[in-house]
N, C-alpha and C positions, 0 to 999 in steps of 0.2 A: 578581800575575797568574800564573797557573797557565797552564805551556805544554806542549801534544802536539804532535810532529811523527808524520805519516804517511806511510813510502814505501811504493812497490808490493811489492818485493822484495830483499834481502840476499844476495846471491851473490857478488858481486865486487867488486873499486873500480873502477868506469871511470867516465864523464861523469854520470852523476846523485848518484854517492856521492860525486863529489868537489863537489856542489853542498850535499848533505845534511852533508857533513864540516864546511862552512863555516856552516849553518843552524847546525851544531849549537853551535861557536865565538861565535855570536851568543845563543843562549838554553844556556849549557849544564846548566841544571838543566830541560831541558824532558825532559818522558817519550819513548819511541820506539814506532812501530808498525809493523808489515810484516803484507801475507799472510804470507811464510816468511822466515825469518833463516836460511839454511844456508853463512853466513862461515865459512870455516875458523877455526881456534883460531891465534892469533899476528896473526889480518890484524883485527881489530875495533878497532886505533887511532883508525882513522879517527871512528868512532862512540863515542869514551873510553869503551869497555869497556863503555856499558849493556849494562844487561839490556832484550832487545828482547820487549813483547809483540804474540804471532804470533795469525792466525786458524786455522780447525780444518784449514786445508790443510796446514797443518804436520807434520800426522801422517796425511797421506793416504798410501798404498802409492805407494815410490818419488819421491816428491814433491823428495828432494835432487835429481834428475837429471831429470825430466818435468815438472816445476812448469808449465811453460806451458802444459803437455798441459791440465792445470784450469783454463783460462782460465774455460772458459762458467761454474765456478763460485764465482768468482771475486768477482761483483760481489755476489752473496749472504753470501758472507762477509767481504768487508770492511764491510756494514752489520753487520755483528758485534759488529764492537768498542766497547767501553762507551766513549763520548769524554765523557759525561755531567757530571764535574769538573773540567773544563779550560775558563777563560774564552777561553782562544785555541788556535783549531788551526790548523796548517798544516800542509797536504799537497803533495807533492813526487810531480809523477805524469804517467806517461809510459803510462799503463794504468788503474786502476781508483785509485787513493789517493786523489780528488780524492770517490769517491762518501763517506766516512766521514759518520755522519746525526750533524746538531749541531743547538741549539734555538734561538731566539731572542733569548737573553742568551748564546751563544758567538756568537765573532767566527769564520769558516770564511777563510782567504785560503791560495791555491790560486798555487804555483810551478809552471807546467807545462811539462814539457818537449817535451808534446806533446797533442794529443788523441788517441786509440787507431788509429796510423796505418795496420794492419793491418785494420781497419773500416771506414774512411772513404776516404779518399783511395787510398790503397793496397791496397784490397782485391783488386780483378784481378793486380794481382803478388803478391799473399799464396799465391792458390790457384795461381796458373803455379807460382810456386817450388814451392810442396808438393804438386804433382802432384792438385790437388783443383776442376781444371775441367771433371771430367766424372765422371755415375754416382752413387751414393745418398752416397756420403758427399761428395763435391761439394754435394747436396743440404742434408745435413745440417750441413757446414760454413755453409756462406750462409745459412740458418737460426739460426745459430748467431749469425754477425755482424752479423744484422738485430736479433735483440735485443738485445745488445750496443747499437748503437746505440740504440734505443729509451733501454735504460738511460742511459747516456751523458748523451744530452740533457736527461733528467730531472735527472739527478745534477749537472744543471753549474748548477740553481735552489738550489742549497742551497750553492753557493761566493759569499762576500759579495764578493770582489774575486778575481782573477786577474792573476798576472803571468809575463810570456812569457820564454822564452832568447833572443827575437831576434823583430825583427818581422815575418819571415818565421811564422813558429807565431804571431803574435798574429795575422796575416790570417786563418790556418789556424780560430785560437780563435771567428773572427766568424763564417767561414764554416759553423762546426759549430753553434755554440751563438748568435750573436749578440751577443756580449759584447765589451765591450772590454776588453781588456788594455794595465797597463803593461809595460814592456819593461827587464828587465834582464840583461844578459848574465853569461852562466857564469862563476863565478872560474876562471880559468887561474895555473896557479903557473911564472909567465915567470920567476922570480928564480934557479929551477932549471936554466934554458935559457941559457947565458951564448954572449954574440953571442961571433959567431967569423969575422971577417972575412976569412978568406983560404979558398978554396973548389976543388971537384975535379972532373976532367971526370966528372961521374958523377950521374945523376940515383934519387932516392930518393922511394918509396912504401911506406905502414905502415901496417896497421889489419887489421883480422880479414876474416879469405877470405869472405867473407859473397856471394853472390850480388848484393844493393843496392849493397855498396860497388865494384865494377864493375869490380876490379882485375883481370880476365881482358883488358878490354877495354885499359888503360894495359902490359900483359903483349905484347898481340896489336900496339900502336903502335910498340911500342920492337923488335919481333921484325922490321918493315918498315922496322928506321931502322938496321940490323947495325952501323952508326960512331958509334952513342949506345950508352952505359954507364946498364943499371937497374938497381939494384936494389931486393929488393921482400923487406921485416921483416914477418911475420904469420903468422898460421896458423888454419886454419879449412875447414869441407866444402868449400871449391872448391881446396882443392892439390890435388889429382893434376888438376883442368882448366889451371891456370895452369901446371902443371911439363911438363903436354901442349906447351904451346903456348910454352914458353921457347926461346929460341934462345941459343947460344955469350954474348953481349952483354947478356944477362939473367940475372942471378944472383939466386939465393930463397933466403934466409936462413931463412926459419920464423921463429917463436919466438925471441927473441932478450929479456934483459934491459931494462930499461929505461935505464940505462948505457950499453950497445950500441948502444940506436937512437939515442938524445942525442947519442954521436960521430958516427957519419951522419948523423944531420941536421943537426951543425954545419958537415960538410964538406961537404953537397949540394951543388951546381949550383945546383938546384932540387928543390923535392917538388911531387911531383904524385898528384893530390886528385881522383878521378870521381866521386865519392858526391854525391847530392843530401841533403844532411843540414840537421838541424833548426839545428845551430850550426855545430858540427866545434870542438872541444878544435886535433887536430895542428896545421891549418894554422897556429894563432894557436901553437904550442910550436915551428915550425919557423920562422916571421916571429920568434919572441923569438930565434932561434940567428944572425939574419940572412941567413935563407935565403927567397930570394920562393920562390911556390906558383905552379903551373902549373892550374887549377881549373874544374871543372864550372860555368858560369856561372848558380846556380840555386840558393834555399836560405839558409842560413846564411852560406854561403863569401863571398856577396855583401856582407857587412857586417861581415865581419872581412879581408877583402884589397880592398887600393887597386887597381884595372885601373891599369898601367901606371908604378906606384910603388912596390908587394911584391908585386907580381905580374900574371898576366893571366888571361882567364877563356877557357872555347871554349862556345862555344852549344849541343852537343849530347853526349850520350852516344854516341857510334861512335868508331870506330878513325881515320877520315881527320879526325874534327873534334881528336881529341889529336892527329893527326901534325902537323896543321896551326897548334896555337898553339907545341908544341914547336919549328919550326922558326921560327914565327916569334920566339918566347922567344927563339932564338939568335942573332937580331940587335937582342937590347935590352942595354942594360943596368941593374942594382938597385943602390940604396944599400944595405948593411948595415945601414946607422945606421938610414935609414927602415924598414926591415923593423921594426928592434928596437920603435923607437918606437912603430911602431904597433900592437905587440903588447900593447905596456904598458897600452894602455886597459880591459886585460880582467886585469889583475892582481887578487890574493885580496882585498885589502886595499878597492880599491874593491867588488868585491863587496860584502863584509859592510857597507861604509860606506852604500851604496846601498839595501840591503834591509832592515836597519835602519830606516834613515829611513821605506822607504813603509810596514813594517806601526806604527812608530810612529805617521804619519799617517793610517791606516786603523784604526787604535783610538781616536785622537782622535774621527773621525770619529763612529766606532763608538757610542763614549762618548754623543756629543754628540744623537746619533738616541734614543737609550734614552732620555736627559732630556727630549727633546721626548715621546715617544711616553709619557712617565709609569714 
């Protein structure tokens, strides 16, 4: 059996590479495909070294540092790529990987980590944040995302099965495409994260300054609570609004190793978590350190934290709905042990044991359709 994997793009290791890292553990003589590979040299472990083939966006002007700038062409060139000798593909895709065109004797199954959430659901917060809800290139954005979607929908006829990070994004998958999805969750590498049961008055948030991730708003909680201790590991377009809004009891670290946040998050309090995200990797790296999560009650976060056993949820995105579970956080108390424990569901090992099995059973399948059909 001849295997290609498909991701969208190679830029970094954060949550999808570290899904593809383990794809690849599982087939590793299978080929690789990106729109653009622009991995630094030394960081391609993850991917054992192949050689990645890219589409023509690879050599488009500036494409290391704008690649997303080409989205709109984006979907045209990943029908690019020749998948034509591969009985089985799988795409890993959070964006366009999932359109690659296969025939009728390839098997297509589709890891999604999302449907193009920037299109669909989240499109009125795409153009808020990039200043593109008014005037011709407002115009020509939303233009933009309407085919998009058109493609999308089409493109999800040619994935023979689908399976989701969480069933939170398998709703998402029905709601886009009509399809059902199975649900397997992200490998998390918890064996990294060793519990640490004795903890500090000090509560801890980590992820990239991103506007979604909402850490101005867990910034703006802690600045109304002066006798709580944050601090806040990341970096990204919104520091100078979060380093506005810090007070004396709020410290901002930036950029810090991964080492660095590993010992804060073993000593948390708590980490506390605003983003409505498809999975979230941290929470479930911070529950492995025995640290509960403080969390947006919405999304992912929902199926990897226990309410009231590694942690608790707040119902909304604002500043009085965190003041308000933070205080209440401080008259509960968490197991370590159970934090640990429950993180462990999401370990590498069940991954790969897990997604194994279902594209094995979907090539039985597979198989089994071809001999009826002749």
């Amino acid at each position: 059996m001849k295997v290609a994997i498909v991701c969208d793009w190679l830029i970094t290791y954060a949550g999808s590479e570290r899904v593809l890292e383990q794809m690849l553990k599982c087939y590793p003589d299978a080929d690789l495909f990106a729109v653009v590979d622009f991995l630094p040299q030394g960081q391609c472990g993850f991917i054992m070294d192949k050689s990645v083939t890219t589409t023509s966006i690879q050599h488009y002007p500036l494409a290391r540092r704008f690649y997303q700038k080409y989205l709109f062409k984006m979907p045209l060139a990943i029908e690019q790529l020749d998948l034509s000798a591969y009985d089985l593909v799988i795409s890993s895709s959070h964006a366009v990987a999932k359109g690659v065109i296969t025939g009728p004797d390839q098997l297509h199954l589709c890891y999604i980590h999302t449907p193009i959430r920037y299109a669909w659901d989240m499109q009125h917060q795409y153009l808020e944040e990039s200043g593109l809800t008014h005037g011709p290139l407002s115009w020509a954005a939303r233009r933009m995302l309407f085919s998009i979607r058109q493609w999308d929908v089409r493109t999800a006829n040619g994935v023979d099965a689908f399976v989701a990070n969480s069933r939170f994004i398998a709703r998402r998958v029905w709601k886009v495409y009509r399809r059902e999805a199975s649900v397997i969750y992200p490998p998390v590498d918890v064996e990294r994260f060793a519990l640490h049961e004795k903890k500090e008055n000090f509560y801890l948030t980590a992820s990239r300054l991103t506007p979604y991730k909402k850490v101005d708003l867990i910034v703006q909680a802690f600045a109304a609570m002066p006798d709580r201790r944050l601090i806040v590991i990341g970096d990204g377009p919104e520091m100078k609004k979060i380093r506005r809004d810090a007070t004396p009891n709020v410290t901002i670290l930036g950029y810090q190793p991964s080492d660095v946040l590993k010992d804060y998050m073993q000593r948390a309090r708590a980490f506390v978590f605003a983003a409505e995200e498809d999975f979230g990797i941290v929470p479930v790296e911070a529950q492995a350190c025995g640290t509960p999560v403080i969390a947006f009650g919405k999304g992912g976060a929902t199926e990897t934290i226990k309410d009231g056993s590694t942690g608790i949820f707040f119902g909304e995105q604002t500043v009085e709905s965190i003041i308000d579970a933070v205080q209440r956080f401080d008259g509960m108390t968490f197991d370590p042990q159970a934090c640990r424990a429950n993180a462990m569901r999401f370990a590498l090992e069940r991954f790969r044991e897990e997604f194994s099995m279902f594209v094995e059973n979907e090539w039985q399948l597979f198989c089994s359709r071809k001999e009826v059909h002749g």
